[in-house]
VOVEX-678757 format. One line per field, with one value per residue: z, y, x of N, C-alpha, C, O, CB in turn. Coordinates in steps of 0.1 Angstrom, whole numbers, plus 5000, padded with zeros to 4 digits. Atoms other than C-alpha are relative to their C-alpha. Glycine has a CB too. Layout:
<atoms>
nw [Z|...]
nv [Y|...]
nu [X|...]
caw [Z|...]
cav [Y|...]
cau [X|...]
cw [Z|...]
cv [Y|...]
cu [X|...]
ow [Z|...]
ov [Y|...]
ou [X|...]
cbw [Z|...]
cbv [Y|...]
cbu [X|...]
</atoms>
This chain:
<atoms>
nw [4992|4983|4995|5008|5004|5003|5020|5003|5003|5003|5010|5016|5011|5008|4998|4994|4992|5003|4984|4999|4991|4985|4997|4988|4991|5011|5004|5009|5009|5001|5007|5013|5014|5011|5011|5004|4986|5003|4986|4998|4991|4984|4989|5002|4993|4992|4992|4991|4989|4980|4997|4993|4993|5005|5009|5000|5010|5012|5006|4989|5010|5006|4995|5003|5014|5007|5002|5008|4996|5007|4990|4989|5001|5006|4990|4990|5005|4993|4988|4986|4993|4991|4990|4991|4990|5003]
nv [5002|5001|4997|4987|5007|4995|4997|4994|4990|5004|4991|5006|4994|5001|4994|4990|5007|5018|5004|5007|5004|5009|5015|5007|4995|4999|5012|5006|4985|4991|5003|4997|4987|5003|5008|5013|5007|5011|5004|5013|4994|4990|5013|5007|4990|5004|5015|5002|4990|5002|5014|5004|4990|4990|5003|4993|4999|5006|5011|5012|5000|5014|5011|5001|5010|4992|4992|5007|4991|4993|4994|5001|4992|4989|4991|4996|4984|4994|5005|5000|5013|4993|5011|4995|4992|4991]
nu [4988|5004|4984|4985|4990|4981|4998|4993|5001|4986|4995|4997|4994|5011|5011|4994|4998|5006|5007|4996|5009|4986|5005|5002|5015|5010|5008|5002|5008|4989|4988|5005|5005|4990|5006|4998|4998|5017|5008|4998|4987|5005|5005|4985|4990|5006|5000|4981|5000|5002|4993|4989|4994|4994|4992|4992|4995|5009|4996|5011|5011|4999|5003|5011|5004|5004|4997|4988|4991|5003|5011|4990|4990|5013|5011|4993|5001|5010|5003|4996|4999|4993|5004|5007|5002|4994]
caw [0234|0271|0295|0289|0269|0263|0226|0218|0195|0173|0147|0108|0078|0062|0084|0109|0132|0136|0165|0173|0190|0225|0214|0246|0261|0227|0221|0193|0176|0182|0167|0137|0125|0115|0081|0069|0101|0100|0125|0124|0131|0158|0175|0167|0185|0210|0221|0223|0240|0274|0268|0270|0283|0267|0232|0238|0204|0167|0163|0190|0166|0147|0168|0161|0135|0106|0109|0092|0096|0069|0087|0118|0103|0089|0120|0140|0118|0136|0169|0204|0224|0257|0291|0315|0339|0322]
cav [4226|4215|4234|4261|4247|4259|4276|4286|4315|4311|4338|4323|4335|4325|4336|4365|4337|4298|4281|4249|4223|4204|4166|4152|4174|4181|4162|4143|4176|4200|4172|4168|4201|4193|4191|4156|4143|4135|4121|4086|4094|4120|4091|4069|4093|4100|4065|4059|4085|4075|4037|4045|4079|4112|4114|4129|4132|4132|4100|4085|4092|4062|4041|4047|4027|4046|4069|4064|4087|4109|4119|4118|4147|4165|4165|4179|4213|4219|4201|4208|4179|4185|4160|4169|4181|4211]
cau [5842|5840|5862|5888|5915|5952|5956|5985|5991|6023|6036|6035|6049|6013|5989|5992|5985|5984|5962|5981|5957|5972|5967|5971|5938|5917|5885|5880|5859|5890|5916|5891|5892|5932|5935|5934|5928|5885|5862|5873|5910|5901|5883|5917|5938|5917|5909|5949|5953|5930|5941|5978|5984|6001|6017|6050|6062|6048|6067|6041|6013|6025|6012|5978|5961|5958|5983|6014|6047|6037|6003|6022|6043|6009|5991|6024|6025|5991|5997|6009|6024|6025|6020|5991|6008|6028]
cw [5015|5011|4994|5000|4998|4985|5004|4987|4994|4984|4985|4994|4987|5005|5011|5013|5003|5012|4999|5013|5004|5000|5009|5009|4989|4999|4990|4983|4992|4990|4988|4991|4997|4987|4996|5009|5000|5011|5007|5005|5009|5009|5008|5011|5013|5010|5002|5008|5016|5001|5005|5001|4989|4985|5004|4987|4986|4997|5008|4992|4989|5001|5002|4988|4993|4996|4999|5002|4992|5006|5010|4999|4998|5011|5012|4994|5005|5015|5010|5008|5014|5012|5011|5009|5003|5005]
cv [5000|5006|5010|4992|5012|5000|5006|5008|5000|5007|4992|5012|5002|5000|5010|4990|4987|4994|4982|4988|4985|4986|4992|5010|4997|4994|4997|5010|5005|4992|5001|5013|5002|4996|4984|4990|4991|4993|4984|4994|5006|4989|4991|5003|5000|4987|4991|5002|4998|4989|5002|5010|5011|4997|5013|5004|5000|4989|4988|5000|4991|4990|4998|4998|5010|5015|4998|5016|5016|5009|5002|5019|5013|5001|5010|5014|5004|4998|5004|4989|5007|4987|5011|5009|5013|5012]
cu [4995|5009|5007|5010|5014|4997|5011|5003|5014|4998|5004|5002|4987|4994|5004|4998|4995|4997|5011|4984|5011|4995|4995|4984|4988|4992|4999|4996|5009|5015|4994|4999|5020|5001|5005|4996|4985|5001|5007|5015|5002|4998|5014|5007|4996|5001|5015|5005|4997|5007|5016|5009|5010|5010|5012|5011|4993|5001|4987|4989|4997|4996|4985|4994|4995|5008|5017|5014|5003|4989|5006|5005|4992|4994|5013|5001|4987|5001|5009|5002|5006|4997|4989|5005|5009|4993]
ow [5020|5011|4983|5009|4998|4977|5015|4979|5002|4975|4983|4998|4977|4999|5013|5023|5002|5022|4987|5023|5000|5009|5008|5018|4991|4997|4983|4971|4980|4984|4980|4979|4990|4984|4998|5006|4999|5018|5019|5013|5017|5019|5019|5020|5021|5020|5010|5016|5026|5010|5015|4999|4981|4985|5006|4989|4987|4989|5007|4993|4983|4993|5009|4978|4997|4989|5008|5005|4996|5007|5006|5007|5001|5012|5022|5003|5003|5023|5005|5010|5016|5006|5014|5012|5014|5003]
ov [5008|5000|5014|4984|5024|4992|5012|5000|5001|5004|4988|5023|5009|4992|5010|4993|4983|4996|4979|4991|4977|4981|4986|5004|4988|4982|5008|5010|5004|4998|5010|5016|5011|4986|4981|4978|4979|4990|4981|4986|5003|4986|4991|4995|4993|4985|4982|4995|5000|4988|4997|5009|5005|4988|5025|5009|4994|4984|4977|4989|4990|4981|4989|5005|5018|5023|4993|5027|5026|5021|5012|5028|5024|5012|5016|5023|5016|5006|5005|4982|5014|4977|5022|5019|5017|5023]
ou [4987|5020|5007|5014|5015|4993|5012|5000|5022|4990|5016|5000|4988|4986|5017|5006|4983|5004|5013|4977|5019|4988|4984|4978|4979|4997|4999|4999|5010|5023|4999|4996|5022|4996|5017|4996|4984|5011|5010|5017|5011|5005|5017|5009|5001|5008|5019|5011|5004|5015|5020|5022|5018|5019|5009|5022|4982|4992|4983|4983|4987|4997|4980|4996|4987|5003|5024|5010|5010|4991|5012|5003|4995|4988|5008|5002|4986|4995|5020|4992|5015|4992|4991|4999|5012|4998]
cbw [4997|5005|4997|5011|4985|5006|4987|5004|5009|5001|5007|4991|4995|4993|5002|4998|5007|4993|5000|5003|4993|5022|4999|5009|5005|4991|5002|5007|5010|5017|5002|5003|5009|5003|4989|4998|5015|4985|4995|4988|4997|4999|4989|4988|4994|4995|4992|4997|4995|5008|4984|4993|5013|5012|4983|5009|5001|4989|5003|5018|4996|4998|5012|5004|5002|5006|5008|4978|4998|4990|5003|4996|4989|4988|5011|5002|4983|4996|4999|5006|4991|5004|5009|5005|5011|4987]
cbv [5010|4985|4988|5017|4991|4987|5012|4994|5008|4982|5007|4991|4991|4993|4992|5015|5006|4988|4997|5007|4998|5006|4994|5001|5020|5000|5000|4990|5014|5004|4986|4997|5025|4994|5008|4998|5014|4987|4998|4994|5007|5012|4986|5005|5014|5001|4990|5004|5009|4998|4991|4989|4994|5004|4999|4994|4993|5005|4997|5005|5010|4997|4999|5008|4987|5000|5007|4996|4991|4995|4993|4985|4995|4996|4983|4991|5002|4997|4988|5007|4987|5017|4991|4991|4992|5000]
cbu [5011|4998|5009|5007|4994|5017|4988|5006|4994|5004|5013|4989|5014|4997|4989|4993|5000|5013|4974|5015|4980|5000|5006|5017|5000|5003|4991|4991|4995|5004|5007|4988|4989|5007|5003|5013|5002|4997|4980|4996|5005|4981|4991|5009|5000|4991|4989|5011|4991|4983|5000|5006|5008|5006|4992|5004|5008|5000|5019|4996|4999|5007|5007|4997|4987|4989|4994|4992|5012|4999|4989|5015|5010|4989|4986|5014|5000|4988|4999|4991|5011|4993|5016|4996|5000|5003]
</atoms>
């Protein structure tokens, strides 16, 4: 990891505590270790991402090849959507 990143730190019922990782910053590495998610998706995401700026929703994650509304829904139980300049 490059940089100090934003974790946030969020109270589950199944573990004593769940790391959420912030789409819009994360590198490719940090999305990859969601489950399901893998290198080649990470990339995906990623390279959406600088092309056409900030996902503001999970529904925006649809719009990346390969990731269908169901994944979408799986990578948002780990993920953080936030815009740069929160």
């Amino acid at each position: 990891m490059t940089g100090a990143q934003d974790i946030t730190l969020v109270a589950g019922s199944e573990a004593a505590y769940e790391l959420k990782v912030d789409i819009n910053s994360a590198t490719w590495q940090e999305i990859a270790l969601i489950p399901g998610v893998g290198q080649k998706r990470a990339q995906a995401i990623v390279a959406y991402r600088e092309k056409n700026g900030p996902f503001r929703s999970a529904e925006d994650l649809t719009r990346v090849s390969g990731v269908g509304r169901e994944t979408a829904a799986d990578i948002a139980r780990y993920a953080r959507l936030r815009e740069a300049s929160d």
